[in-house]
N, C-alpha and C positions, 0 to 999 in steps of 0.2 A: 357758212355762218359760224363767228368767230363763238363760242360756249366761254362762261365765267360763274365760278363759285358759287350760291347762291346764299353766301356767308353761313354760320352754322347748321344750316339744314344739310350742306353737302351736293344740292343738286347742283349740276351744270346746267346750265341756263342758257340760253341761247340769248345773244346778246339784245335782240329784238324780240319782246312779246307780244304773240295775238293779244291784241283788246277790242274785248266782245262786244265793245257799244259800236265799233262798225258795221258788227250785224244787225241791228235795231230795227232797219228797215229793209232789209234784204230778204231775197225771196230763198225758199230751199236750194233750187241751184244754183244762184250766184254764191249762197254762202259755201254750200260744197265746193263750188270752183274756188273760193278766196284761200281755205282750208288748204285746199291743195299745193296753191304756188304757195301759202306759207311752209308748209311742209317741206317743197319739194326747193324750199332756200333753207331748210338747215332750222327752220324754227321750232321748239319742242317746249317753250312756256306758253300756255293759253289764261288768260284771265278775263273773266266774266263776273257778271251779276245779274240779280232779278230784276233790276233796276234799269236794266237793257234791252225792256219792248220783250221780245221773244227768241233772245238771243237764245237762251239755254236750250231751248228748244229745236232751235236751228242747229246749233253745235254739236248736239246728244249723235246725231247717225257717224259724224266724222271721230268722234269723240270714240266710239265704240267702236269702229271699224279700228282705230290707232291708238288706243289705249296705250298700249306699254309703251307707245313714242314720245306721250304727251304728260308733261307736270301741269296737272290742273289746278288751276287757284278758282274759287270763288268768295263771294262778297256777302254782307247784310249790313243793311241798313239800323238795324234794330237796335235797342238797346237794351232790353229790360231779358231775363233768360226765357223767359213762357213765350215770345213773339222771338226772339232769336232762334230758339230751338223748333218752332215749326218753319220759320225761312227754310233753314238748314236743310231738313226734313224733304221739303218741297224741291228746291234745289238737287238735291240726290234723285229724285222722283225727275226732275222734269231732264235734269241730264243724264239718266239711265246710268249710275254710275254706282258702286257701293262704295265708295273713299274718295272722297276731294282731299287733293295733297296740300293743298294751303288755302285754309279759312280765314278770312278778313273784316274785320271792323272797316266798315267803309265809310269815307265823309267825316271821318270823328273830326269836326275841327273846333266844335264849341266845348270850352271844360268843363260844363253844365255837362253837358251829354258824357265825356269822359266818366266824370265821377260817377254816373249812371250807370253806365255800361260795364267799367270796373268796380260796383259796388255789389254788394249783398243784393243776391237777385238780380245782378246784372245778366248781361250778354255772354261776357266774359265765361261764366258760370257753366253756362249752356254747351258752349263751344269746348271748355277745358271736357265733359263729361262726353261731349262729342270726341273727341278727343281718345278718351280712356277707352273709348266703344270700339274705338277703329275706325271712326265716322270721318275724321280728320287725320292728317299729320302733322301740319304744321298751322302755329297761327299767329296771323300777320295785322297790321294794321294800315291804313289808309285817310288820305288825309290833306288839303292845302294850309296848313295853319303849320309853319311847323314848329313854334313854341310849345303847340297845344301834345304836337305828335314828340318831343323833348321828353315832355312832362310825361307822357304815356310809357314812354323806353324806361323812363325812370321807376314807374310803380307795377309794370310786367315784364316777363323773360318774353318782350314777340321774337318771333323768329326773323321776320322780315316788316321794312317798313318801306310803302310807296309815298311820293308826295314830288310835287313839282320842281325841276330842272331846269334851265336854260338861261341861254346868254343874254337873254332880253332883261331876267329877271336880276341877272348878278350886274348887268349896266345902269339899276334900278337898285338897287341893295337898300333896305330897308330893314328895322327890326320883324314887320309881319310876311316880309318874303323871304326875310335872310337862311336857308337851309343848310347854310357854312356848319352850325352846331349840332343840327339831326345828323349830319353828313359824319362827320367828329365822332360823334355820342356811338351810330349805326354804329363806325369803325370798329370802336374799342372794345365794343360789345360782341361783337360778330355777327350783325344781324345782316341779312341779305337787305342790300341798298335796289327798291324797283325804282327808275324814274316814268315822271310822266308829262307830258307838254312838250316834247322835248322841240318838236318842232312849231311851237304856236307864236304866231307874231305877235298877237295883242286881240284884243275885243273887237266886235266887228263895229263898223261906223254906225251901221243902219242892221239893228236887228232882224228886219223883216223882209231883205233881200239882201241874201248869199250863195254863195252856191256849192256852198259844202254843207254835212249833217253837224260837222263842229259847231257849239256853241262858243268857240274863238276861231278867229282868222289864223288860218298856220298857212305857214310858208309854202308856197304851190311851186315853186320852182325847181329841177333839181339841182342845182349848185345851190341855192339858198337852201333845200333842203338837206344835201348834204353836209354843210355845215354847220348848221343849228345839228343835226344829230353828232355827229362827230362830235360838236364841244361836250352835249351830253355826256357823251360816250367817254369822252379821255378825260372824265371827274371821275371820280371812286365809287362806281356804281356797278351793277350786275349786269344791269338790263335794261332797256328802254320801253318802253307800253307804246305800241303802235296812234297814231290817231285814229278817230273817231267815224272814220268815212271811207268803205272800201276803196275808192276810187285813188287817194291818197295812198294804199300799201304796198304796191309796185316801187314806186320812189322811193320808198322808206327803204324796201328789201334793198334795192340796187344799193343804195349808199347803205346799207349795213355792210353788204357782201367785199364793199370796197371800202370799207373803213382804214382810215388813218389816224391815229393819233393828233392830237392838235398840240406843238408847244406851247410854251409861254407868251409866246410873243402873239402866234395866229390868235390864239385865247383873247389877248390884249386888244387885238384888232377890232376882232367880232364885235367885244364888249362896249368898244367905244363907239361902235356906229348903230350902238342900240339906243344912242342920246337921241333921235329924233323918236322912238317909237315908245309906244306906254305899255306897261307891264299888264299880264292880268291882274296881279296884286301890288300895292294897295290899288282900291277902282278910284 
């Protein structure tokens, strides 16, 4: 597995990241088994949250047996410091770890919450002191809005910024999906670019019979899957965040392992045969 920059933090990143909301529903030993072939393809970012059923919990035995393999990122939802700084708290408690290497505002996509979270007595607060302790290294933010995640680059040093990819959404280009300027902004700043979606078709027809844990439909094929990541992957980004549904990470690895670049033109192609399909954003 191909490693990339992880912009000013320094770490190499493995161009595919575990994401933990495929453990959600997994029992101990599939997740230990998942952990494994991601490992044993070269993958050394993991990202999680509370927010993922009992992932953290699932992850802590694999997490501690491979420490020095793994740059752990985790998440909170919170915004206010007193409810951030006990997430955080909890989070080191339930993954048995004493240092998460990159801490995440997660979801921030409304500016209501923004100014929340970066104001007096925000999140922000919590995490920066987290931070001075040793508690953290790096801190990131998360997000599908990316005016909103713009705005946020503008009024803090993050370190790295995740939010949604792919060729569905650039054949779709809109000012609330448009990532061209987070993408820009990340650049000039040096902040580690995470993607995510990279393989998701669109929303499912029929919310209530699918047959993946995705709350979007993504591409189940592997030549449709390798190409939705591919385009990901040859935009100006670090790393790509796995979907959401163990069964789905085998395909993902293979076409990581075989990655190719996409030109101009294949880019072109993708983009235009995303005219029949609807983006997740706008709904």
């Amino acid at each position: 597995m191909q490693s990339r920059r992880l912009g000013r933090t320094g770490n190499m990143s493995s161009m595919i990241t575990f994401g933990g909301a495929a453990l959600s529903g997994t029992s101990q030993v599939e997740t230990d088994a998942t952990v494994e072939i991601a490992l044993r393809n070269g993958v050394n970012h993991f990202d999680v949250a509370p927010s993922y059923g009992e992932a953290e919990l699932r992850l802590a035995p694999s997490i501690r047996k491979h420490r020095a393999e793994i740059f752990l990122a985790c998440k909170t939802e919170k915004r206010t410091k007193e409810e951030a700084s006990a997430e955080l708290r909890r989070s080191l408690e339930r993954l048995a770890v004493r240092q998460i290497d990159l801490y995440q505002l997660h979801a921030l996509d409304d500016p209501r919450e923004l100014d929340v979270a970066l104001g007096q007595e925000g999140a922000i607060e919590a995490i920066l002191e987290a931070r001075d302790a040793g508690l953290v290294r790096y801190i990131g933010i998360t997000g599908h809005r990316p005016s909103t995640q713009v705005e946020a680059l503008r009024r803090f040093d993050f370190d790295t910024v995740m939010f949604p990819l792919n060729f569905v959404l650039r054949g779709h280009r809109v000012p609330e999906n448009d990532y061209g300027p987070l993408l820009a902004m990340a650049d000039e700043k040096d902040v580690g670019r995470i993607a995510i979606k990279a393989i998701a078709r669109g929303r499912w027809h029929n919310n209530n019979q699918h047959p993946y844990r995705t709350w979007y439909e993504p591409f189940d094929e592997q030549r449709s899957i390798d190409l939705a990541l591919w385009f990901t992957l040859s935009q100006d980004i670090t790393t790509a965040v796995m979907p959401g549904d163990a069964r789905l990470i085998p395909k993902v690895l293979d076409a990581g392992q075989r990655f190719q670049e996409l030109g101009e033109a294949e880019q072109n192609l993708l983009v235009q045969s995303a005219g029949s399909l609807k983006p997740l954003w706008p709904q």
